[in-house]
C-alpha positions, 0 to 999 in steps of 0.5 A: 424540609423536602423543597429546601433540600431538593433546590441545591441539587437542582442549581449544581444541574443547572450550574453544569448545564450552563457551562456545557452551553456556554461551551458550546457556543465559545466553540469554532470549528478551528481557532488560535486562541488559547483556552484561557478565554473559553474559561473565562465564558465559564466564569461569567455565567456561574455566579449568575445561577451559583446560591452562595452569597456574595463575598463568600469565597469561592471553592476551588473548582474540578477545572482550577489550575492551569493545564500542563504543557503538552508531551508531544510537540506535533510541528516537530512529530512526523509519523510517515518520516521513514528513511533518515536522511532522505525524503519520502514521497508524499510525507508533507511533514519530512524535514529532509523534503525540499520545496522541489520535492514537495512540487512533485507530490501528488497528496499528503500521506498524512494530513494531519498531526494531533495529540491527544483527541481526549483533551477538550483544546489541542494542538494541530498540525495540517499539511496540504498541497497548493497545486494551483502554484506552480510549481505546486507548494505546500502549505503548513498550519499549526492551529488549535482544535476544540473537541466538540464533546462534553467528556473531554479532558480540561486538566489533566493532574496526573503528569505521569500520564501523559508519558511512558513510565519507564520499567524498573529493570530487575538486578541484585539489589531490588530482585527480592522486592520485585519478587515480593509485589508479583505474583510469581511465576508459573512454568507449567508446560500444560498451561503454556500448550493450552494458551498456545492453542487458544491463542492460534484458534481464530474466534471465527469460521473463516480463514482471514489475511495472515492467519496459518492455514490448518490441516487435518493434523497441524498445519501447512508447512511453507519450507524458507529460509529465516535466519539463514539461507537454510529450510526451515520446514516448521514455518506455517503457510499464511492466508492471501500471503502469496510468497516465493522463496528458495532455501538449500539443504545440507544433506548426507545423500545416503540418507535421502530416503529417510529424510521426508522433506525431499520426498513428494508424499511431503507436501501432497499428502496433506488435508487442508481445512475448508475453515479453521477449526472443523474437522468433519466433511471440511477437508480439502485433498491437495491435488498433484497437477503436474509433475516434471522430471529433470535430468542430471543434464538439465532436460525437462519430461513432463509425467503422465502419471501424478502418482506419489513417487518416493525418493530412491538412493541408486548407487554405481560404484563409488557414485551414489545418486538420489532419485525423484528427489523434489526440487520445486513446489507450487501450491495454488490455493482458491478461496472465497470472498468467505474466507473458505478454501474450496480447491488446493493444487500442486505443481512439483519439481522433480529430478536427481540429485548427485554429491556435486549438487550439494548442498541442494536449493528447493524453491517453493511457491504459493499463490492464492485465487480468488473464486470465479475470477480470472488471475490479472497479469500485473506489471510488478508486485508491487514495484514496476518492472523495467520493460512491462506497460503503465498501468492507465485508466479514467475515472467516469465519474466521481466515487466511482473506481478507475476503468480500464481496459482488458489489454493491458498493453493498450491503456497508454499507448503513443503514435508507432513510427513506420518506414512510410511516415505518414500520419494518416495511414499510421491512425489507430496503430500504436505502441505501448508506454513501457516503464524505464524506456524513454520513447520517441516517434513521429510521422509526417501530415500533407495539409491540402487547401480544402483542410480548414483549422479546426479540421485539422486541429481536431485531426492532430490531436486524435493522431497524438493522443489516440482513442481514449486517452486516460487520466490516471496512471497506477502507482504500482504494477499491482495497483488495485482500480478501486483504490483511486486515492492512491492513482496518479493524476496525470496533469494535461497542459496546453503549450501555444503561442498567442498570436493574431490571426493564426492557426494553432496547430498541435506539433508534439505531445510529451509524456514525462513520468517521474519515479522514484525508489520506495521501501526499504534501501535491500530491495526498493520498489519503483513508484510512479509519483507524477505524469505529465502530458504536455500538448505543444502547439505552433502557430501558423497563419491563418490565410498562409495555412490554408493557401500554402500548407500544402508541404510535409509537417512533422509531429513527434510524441516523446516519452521520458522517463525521469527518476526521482532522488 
């Protein structure tokens, strides 16, 4: 009796493995074929190991019947399509891009677009691009991917699943039945308090990005305007959120002694927390750095005395004005790589206030440091401002982050023109490439007899790209180095006449940099988006060169400047 009832359980083992093998084995890593094939490897192997009978019909099996068309047509779904009617940079997937716009990208934001990764067959769509066309294409293909796992999902028979079920919304018919299948409400005042707490306490002892910061009694208040230009004084100070924002006040100016958020006690009295949620020996005093005292007449005095300094209300005659009232704040916060703040300073704003001055503007900034480190001038956050240098470096090898140098002003740089024009003389002097300006600079090269091709080659091309030219150009004016993916290549070409016997002699280097407005239409940002460095050479006969080039030959470097729509 035992052996008898044992072997049925080990043909349906068997039976499961054999269709995970065949599985397997019916699987390429990427195919077009529909799933009907592999179902029928499955029904193959079956009847081989199955102990019903022959001619006993068959039971219908957990994967009988066909799957359901998917929800989701992802040749049709663009995730990165953000701006409607408009093309964004680097979204392969936006039907409002162009084959020029898709010649200008440097990668695809999102290369790929897929379904539900449950299921054990899906449709993909994958997007990438051809940069050895030229000009650079981009390539789409629509193909099936097969989930490698063994618990995937083959059908799926409940179709409500695979969308959203729209809600049914209360009105006065159904109200009394909504309110008989749920639990009711509850409008206790102290549950809401203590899921409010709980909701606000980090679960651990660190401060991380976004979370307020915490003082010994609430939290840091960051004065802004939110619905309307007016201060809103409850709104918290986040972490590594760097902000700077001025909002006005409508105030009775007899009142100005009573009201705390003009007084300097306001914002220095605070303790913030080293980390969220200790009390004890973790908290850190705000120290008063500076303090500057601005007349009615606009001049600036620097006190020496960063004592607490209340607002007082002076009247002479009729006129009444409110003095050592706060008009700028500027917190500076350092932190550790912990999460932990070890240091909070305080820049403040002084000055007097009289009726014509109303309603009056404060403007409040804070920005956070980072332990040990040197604060690095940017040239915009995160848009290039018009004026301030590219930001280059070079890529030693790969994997590793972008290298650059400490002179921001020297990471990509042309030949500076003089009055004397000459070439040799000019050798190590250059100019910065500054965002928005189109440049243009040349000098002038004597070639003597003694001067061989590749002498003087060697030499030109040190004069026009100068000492370290880099690879790669920020994105951003607040790029960071070690997010490489995000730098933009800059793609080098050679331009020379193929000629016999001929000496090919760069005469111009030109620098085009494309642009293009990112984020939201209220306040775009400037992105670099592609960089091209184009070596223009001329040819010269060989013997002609070295006997007759003994005259004045001109080299010119150009940027441009060119913004992307």
């Amino acid at each position: 009796m035992g052996s008898p009832g044992l072997r049925p359980l080990l043909l349906v083992l068997l039976d499961c493995c054999a269709s995970v093998s065949a599985q397997a084995a019916a699987t390429p890593p990427v195919t077009t074929e529909g799933f009907n094939s592999t179902e029928a490897a499955w029904m193959t192997l079956r009847p081989a190991l199955s102990p019903r009978p022959p001619g006993t019909p068959k039971a219908p099996g957990p994967f009988s019947g066909p799957r359901p068309t998917p929800v989701t047509d992802v040749a049709a779904l663009c995730v990165c399509d953000l701006s409607p009617a408009q093309c964004d940079v680097n979204c392969c997937c936006d039907p409002d891009c162009s084959p020029v716009d898709f010649s200008v990208f440097s990668a695809c934001s999102v290369p790929s677009v897929t379904g539900d990764s449950q299921f054990c067959s899906q449709k993909a769509a994958i997007y990438s691009l051809n940069f050895t066309a030229n000009p650079p294409q981009r390539i789409f293909k629509l193909v099936d991917q097969i989930n490698p796992s063994i618990f995937c999902i083959h059908i799926t028979n409940y179709k409500p699943a695979l969308s959203f079920i729209n809600p049914e919304v209360p009105d006065e018919n159904n109200f009394d039945k909504l309110m008989e299948t749920s639990d009711g409400f509850s409008l206790n005042s102290e549950s809401e308090i203590s899921f409010t707490i709980q909701s606000d306490a980090p679960d651990t002892a660190k401060y991380e990005y976004g979370v307020r910061l915490q003082t010994s009694d609430s939290f840091l208040r960051f004065p802004s305007p939110l619905t309307s230009s007016l201060c809103t004084d409850d709104n918290p100070a986040a972490f590594l959120v760097n902000q700077a924002v001025k909002c006005t006040r409508r105030i009775n100016l007899a009142q100005c002694e009573e009201i705390e958020a003009l007084g300097m006690a306001y914002y220095s009295s605070p303790k913030i927390l080293r980390v969220p949620g200790l009390r004890t020996k973790a908290e850190i005093p705000i120290t008063v750095q500076s303090i500057l005292m601005e007349s009615l007449n606009k001049t600036l005095a620097r006190l020496e005395d960063t004592g607490v300094l209340n607002q007082a209300l002076v009247e002479a005659g009729d006129v009444k004005i409110c003095t050592n009232v706060v008009l700028e704040v500027k917190y500076s916060l350092t932190y550790t790589d912990a999460g932990e703040i070890t240091k909070a300073d305080l820049s403040l704003l002084l000055g007097t206030v009289s009726s014509a001055m109303l309603p009056l503007e404060q403007k409040f900034e804070i920005r956070f440091i980072q332990q040990n480190t040197k604060p690095v001038p940017l040239s915009g956050n995160p848009g290039y401002v018009v004026g301030l240098p590219l930001a280059a470096g070079f890529q030693p090898q790969k994997g590793s982050g972008i290298i650059q140098t400490m002179n921001r002003y020297g990471q990509l740089t042309i030949l500076r023109s003089t009055a004397e024009k000459d070439c040799l003389a000019l050798e190590g002097i250059r100019t910065p490439v500054l965002f928005g300006y189109d440049m243009q600079s040349g000098c002038k090269l004597r070639l003597t007899k003694a001067i061989t091709c590749q002498l003087a080659v060697q030499k030109v091309k040190s004069l026009l790209k100068g000492h370290g030219f880099p690879d790669y150009v920020a994105p951003f004016g607040n790029s960071r180095a070690q997010d490489v993916l995000d730098w933009v290549p800059i793609h080098f070409i050679t331009q020379a006449p193929h000629m016999k016997d001929s000496c090919q002699l760069p005469v111009a280097l030109v620098i085009e940099v494309k642009w293009t407005k990112y984020g939201s239409l209220l306040n775009p940002q400037a992105k670099i988006v592609n960089v091209t460095a184009n070596l223009i050479a001329s040819s010269f006969p060989e013997n002609a060169h070295m006997k007759e080039c003994t005259g004045s030959s001109i080299y010119t470097r150009n940027v441009k400047s060119t913004l992307m729509r």
